[in-house]
N, C-alpha and C positions, 0 to 999 in steps of 0.2 A: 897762828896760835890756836887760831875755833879749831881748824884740822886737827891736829893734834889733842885735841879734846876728845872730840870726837873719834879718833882712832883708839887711844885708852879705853872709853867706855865698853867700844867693842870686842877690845882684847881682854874684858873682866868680865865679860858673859860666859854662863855657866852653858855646858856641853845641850843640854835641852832646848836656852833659849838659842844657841849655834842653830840648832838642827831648825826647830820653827821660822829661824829669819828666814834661812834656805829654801824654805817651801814656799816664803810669802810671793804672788803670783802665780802661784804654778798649777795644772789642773789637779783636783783632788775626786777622790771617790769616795763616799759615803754612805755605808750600811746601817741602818737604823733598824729597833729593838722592834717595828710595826712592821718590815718586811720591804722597805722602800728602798730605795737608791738613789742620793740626790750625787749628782756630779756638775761642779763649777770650781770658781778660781777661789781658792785660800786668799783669803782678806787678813782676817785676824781670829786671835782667841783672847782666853780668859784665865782668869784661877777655878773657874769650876767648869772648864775644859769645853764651854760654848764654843761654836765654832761659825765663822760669818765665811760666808761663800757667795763670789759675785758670779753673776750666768750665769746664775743654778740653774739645774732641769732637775726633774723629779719623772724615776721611772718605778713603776708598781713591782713587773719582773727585773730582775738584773739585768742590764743593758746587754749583758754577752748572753741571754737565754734562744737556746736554737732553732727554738720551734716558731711562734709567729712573733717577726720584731714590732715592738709599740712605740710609737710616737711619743716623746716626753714630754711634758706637761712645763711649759717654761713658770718659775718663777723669780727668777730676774735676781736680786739681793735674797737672801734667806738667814737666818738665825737658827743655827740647829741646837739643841739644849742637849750638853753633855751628858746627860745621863740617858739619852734617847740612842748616844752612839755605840753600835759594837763593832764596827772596825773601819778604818781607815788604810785609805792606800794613794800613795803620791805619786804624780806622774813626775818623773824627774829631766826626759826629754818630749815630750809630750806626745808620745805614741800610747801605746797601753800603759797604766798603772800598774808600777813595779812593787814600789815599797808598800811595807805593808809594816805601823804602828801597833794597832793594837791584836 
């Protein structure tokens, strides 16, 4: 009967919250409004669009810049503040990050 519970709840989720469960685990890429680049694993979010990322790394250049590669700066769990983000991109088999949200 719990089964069953629990498979309704998941059949009344709205197409947004479909899309975020899908991401939950997966590597993410994120562009911030200061010129960074944190990439780790999609944890969770929020209503004001925070975003928790576990094995974060934080890179200054964008990870794909051609000229001298930089070592990233591990920060392990992170808290990114949604209003700090302008673009996200989802690895969906975990080679380069394909999709791309905002």
């Amino acid at each position: 009967m719990l089964w069953m519970a629990s498979l309704k709840d998941t059949e009344g989720e709205s197409q947004g919250k479909k899309l975020l469960r899908s991401w939950l685990n997966k590597s993410m890429k994120i562009q911030m409004t200061d010129g960074r680049t944190l990439i780790g694993i999609f944890l969770c979010t929020d209503s004001e669009r925070n975003v928790i990322l576990g094995s974060c790394e934080e890179y200054l250049k964008p990870p794909d810049h051609v000229e001298k590669k930089e070592e990233p700066r591990i920060l392990g769990l992170a808290m990114i503040p949604g209003h700090h983000i302008v673009s996200i991109h989802v690895d969906e088999d975990r080679g380069t990050p394909q999709q791309s949200i905002m």
